[in-house]
GUMARZA-242624 format. One line per field, with one value per residue (C-alpha): residue number from 1; residue in three letters; x, z, y. Coordinates in steps of 0.25 Angstrom, whole numbers, padded with zeros to 4 digits. Example, Ala and Ser with C-alpha at 12.3 -4.5 7.8 and 13.67 -1.06 7.14 Angstrom:
BEGIN
num 1 / 2
residu ala / ser
c1 0049 / 0055
c3 0031 / 0029
c2 -0018 / -0004
# end
This chain:
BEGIN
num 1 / 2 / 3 / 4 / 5 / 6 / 7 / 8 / 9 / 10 / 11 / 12 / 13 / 14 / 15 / 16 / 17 / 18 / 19 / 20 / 21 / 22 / 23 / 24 / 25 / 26 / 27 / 28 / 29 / 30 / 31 / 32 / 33 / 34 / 35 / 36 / 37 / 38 / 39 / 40 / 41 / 42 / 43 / 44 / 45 / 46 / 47 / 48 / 49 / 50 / 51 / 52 / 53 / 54 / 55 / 56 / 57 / 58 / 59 / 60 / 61 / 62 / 63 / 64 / 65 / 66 / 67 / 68 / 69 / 70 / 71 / 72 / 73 / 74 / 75 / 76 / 77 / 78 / 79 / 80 / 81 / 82 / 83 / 84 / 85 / 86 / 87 / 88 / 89 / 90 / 91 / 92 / 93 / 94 / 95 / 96 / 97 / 98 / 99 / 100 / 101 / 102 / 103 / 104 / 105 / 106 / 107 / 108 / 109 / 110 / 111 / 112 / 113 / 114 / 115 / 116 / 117 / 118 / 119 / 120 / 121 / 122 / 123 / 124 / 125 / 126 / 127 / 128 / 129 / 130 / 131 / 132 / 133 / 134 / 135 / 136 / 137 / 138 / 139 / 140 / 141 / 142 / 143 / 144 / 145 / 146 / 147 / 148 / 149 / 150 / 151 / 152 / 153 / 154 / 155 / 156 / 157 / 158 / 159 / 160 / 161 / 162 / 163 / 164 / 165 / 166 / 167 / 168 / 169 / 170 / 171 / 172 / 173 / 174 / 175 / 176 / 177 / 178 / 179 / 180 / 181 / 182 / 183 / 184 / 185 / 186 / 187 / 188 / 189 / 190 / 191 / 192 / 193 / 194 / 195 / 196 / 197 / 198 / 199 / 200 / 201 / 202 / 203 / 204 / 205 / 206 / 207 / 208 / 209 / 210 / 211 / 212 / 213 / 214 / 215 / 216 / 217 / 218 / 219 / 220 / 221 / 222 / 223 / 224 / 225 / 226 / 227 / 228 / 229 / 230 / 231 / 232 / 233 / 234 / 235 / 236 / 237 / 238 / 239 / 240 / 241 / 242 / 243 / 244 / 245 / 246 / 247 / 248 / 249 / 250 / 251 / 252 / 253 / 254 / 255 / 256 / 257 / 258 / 259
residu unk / unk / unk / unk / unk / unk / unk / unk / unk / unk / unk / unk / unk / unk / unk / unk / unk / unk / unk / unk / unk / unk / unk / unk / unk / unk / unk / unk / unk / unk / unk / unk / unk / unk / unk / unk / unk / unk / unk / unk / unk / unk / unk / unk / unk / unk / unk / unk / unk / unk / unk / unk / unk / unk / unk / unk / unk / unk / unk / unk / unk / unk / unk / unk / unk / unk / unk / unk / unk / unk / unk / unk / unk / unk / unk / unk / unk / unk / unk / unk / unk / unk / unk / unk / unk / unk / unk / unk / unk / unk / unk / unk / unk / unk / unk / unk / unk / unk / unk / unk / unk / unk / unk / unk / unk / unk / unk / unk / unk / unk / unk / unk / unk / unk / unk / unk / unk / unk / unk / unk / unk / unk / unk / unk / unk / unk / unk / unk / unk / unk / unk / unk / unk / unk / unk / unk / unk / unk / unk / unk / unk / unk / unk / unk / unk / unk / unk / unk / unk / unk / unk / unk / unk / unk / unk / unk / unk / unk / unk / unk / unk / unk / unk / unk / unk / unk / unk / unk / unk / unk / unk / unk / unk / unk / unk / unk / unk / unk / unk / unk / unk / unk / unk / unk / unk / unk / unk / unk / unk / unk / unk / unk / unk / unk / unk / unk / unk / unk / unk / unk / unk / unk / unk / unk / unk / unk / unk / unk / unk / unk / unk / unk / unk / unk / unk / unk / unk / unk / unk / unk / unk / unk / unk / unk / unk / unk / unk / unk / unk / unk / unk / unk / unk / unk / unk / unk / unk / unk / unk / unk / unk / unk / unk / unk / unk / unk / unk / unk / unk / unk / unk / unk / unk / unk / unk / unk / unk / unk / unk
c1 0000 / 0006 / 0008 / 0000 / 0010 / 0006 / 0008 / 0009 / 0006 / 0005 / 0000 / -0008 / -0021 / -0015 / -0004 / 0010 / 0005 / -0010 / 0000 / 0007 / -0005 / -0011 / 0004 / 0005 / -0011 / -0008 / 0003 / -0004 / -0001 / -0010 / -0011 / -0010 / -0015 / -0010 / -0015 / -0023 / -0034 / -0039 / -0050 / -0042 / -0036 / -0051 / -0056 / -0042 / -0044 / -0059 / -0054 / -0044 / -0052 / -0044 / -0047 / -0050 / -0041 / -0029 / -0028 / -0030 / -0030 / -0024 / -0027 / -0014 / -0007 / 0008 / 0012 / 0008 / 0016 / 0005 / -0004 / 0004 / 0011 / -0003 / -0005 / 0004 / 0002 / -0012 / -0007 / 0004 / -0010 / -0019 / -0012 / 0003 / 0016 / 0016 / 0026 / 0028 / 0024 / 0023 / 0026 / 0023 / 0013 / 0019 / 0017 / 0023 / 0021 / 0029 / 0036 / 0044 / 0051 / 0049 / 0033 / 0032 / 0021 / 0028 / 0038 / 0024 / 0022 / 0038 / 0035 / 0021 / 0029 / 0040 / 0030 / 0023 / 0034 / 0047 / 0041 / 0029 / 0037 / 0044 / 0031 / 0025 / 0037 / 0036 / 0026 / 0030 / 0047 / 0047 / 0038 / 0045 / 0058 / 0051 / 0047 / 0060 / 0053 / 0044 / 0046 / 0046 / 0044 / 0046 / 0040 / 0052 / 0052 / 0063 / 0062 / 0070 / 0083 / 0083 / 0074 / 0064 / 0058 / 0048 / 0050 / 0057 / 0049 / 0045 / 0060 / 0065 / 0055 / 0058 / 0073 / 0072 / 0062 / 0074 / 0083 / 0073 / 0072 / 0087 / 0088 / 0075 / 0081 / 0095 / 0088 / 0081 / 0092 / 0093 / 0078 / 0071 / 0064 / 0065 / 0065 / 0061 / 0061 / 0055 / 0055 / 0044 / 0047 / 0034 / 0022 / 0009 / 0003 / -0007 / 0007 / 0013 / 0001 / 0002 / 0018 / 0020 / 0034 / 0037 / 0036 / 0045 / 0043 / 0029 / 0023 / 0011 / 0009 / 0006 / 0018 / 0026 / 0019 / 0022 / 0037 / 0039 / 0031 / 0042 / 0053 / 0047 / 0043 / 0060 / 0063 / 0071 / 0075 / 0075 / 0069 / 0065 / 0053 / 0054 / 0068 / 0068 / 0066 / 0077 / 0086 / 0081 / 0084 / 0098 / 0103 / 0095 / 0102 / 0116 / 0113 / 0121 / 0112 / 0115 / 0110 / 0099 / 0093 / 0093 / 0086 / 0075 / 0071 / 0062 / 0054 / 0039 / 0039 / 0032 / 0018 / 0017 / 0005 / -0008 / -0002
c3 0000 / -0004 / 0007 / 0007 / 0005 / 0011 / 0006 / 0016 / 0007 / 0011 / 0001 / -0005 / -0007 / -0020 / -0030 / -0028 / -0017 / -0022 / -0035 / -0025 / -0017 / -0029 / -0037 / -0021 / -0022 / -0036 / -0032 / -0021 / -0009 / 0001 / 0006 / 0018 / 0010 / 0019 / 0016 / 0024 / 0012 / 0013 / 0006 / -0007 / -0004 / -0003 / -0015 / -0024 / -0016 / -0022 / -0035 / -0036 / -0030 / -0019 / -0011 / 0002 / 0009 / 0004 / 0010 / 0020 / 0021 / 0032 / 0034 / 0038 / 0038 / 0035 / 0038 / 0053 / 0059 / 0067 / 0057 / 0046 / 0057 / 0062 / 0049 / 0047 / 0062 / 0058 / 0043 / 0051 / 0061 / 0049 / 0037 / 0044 / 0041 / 0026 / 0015 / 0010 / 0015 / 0005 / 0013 / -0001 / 0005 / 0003 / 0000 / -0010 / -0008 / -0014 / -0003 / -0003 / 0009 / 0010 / 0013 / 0027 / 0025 / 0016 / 0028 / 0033 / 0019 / 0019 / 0034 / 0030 / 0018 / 0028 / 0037 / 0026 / 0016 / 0027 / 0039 / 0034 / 0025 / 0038 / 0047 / 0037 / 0038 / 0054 / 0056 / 0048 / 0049 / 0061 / 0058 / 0043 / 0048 / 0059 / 0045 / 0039 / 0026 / 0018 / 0012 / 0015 / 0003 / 0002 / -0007 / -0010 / -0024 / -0032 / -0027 / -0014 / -0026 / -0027 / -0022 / -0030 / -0033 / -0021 / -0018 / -0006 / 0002 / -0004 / -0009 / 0004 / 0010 / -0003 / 0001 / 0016 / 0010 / 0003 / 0015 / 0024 / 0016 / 0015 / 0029 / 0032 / 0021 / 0029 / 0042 / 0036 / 0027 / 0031 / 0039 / 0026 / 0026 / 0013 / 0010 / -0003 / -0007 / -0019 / -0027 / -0037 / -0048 / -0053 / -0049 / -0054 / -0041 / -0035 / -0027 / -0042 / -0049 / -0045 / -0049 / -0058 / -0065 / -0075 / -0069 / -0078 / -0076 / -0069 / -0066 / -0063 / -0049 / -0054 / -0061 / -0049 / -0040 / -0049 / -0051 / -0035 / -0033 / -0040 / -0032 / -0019 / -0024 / -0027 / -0014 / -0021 / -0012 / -0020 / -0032 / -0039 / -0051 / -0060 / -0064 / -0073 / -0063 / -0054 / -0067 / -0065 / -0049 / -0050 / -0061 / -0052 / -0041 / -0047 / -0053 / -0048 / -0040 / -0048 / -0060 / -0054 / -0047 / -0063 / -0066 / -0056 / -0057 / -0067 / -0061 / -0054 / -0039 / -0032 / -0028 / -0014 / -0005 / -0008 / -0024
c2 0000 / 0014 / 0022 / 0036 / 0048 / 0061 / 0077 / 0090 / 0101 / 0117 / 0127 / 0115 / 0124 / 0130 / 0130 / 0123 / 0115 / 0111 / 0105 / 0097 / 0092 / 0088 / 0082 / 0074 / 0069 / 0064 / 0057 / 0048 / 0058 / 0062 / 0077 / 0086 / 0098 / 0111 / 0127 / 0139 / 0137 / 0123 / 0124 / 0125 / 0112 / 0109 / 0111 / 0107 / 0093 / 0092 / 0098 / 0087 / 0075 / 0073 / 0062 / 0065 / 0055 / 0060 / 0074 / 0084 / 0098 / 0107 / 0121 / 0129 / 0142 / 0139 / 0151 / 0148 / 0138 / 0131 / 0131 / 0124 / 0114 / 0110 / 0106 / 0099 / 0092 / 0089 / 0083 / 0074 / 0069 / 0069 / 0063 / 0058 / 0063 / 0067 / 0061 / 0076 / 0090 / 0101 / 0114 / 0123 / 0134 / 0147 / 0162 / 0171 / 0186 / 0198 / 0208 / 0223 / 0225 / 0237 / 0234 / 0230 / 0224 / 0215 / 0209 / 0203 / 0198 / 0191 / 0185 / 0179 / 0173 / 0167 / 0162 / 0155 / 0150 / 0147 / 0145 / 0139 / 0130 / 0124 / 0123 / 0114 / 0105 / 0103 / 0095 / 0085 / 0084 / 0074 / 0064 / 0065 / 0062 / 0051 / 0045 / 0047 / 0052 / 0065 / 0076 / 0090 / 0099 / 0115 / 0124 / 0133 / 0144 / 0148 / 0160 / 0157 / 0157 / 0174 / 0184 / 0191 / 0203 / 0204 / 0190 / 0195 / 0187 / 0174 / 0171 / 0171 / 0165 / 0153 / 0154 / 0151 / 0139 / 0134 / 0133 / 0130 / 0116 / 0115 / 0117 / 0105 / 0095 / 0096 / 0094 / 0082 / 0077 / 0060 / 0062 / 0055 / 0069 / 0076 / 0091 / 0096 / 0108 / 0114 / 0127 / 0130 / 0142 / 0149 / 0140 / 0144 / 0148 / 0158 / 0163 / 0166 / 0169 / 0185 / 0186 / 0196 / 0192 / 0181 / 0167 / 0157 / 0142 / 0143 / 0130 / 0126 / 0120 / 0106 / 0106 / 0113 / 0101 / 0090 / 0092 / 0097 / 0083 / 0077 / 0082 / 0081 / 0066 / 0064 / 0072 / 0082 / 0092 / 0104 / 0108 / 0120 / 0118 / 0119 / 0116 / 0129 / 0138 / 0130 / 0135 / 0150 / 0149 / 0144 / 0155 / 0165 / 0161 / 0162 / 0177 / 0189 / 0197 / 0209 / 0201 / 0195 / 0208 / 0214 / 0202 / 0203 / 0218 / 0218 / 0206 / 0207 / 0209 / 0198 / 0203 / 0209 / 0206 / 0214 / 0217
# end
């Protein structure tokens, strides 16, 4: 008898991580469906013809750390220790420092996209190294490779989720717990739908979720998807800064909240 497999997912009311939800449900798994609006969950489940049996939906905040811990407590009493866990729920918002109410802006992003992130871990890292198996899979961005025009914020919230996960895979290295880390480029998502700038390489999220379901699959532990824009980051990366500040001027700033 095939043993059931089981996929924590935040963010899974929308986007990148209903794609995974739905790519994870295809492939046999059961799912702990996590968001604040569970009542989209809801109705893509009925869309979809899920079957009842093989998921649940947890209302939680991630940006508060009770709220998304306690779900993840109730999925571990619920449905058991789960096979993977998805922390992909984030925000993306533009930012000018010099707006003060913009710093609210940058710490609501932190709280949501690092220190969220790592909430939604806890629950389940000792009874996955008790096991001596599962995956734990972050939702990184190419952004976290150089800062952006307005991006202040959400590229280094990006960055400190890239070595946030090399930090956890390192403390997990020899446990049987592997830490993946993926980094989308542009995704076609309600967070990128507003951007006004060129997006090259954009994917749609079932695209995005079939190849990220791949490398989780392969535990990969890093991978930016597509591969093209993995190219893009590396050449950015290497870039003078005075060649690459001229590059960036004339590129659209990242909408700020209330634009």
């Amino acid at each position: 008898m095939e043993m059931k497999r089981l996929a924590f997912i935040t963010g899974a009311s929308s986007g990148i991580g209903q794609a995974l939800a739905s790519r994870f449900y295809d492939a046999g798994y059961d799912l702990a469906l996590v968001a604040r609006r569970t009542e989209q969950i809801d109705a893509w489940a009925a869309e979809k013809k899920i079957d009842p049996s093989r998921f649940q939906v947890y209302g939680a905040d991630v940006a508060q750390i009770d709220s998304i811990v306690a779900a993840g407590i109730a999925c571990l009493e619920q449905q058991g220790v789960p096979d993977v866990v998805i922390a992909n729920a984030g925000v993306s918002i533009g930012m000018d420092t010099g707006e003060r109410g913009d710093l609210d802006v940058f710490a609501r992003l932190l709280a949501t996209n690092n220190v969220g992130l790592a909430a939604t871990f806890h629950p389940f890292v000792r009874a996955m190294q008790a096991r001596g198996s599962g995956r734990l899979v972050g939702i990184g961005s190419v952004a976290a490779i150089r800062g952006l025009l307005g991006h202040g914020a959400y590229c280094a919230s990006k960055a400190g989720v890239v070595a946030y996960r090399e930090s956890l895979r390192t403390e997990l290295h020899s446990s049987g717990v592997n830490v993946v880390t993926l980094s989308p480029g542009y995704v076609d998502t309600p967070l990128t739908q507003g951007n006004r700038y060129g997006m090259p390489f954009l994917m749609q999220p079932e695209e995005f979720a079939d190849k990220a379901f791949q490398a989780i699959e392969s535990g990969t532990s890093y991978l930016v998807i597509p591969w093209q824009m993995g190219v893009v980051a590396k050449i950015l990366r290497v870039l003078p800064n005075a060649l690459f500040d001229r590059i960036v001027q004339g590129r659209g700033r990242k909408r700020r909240a209330g634009e």
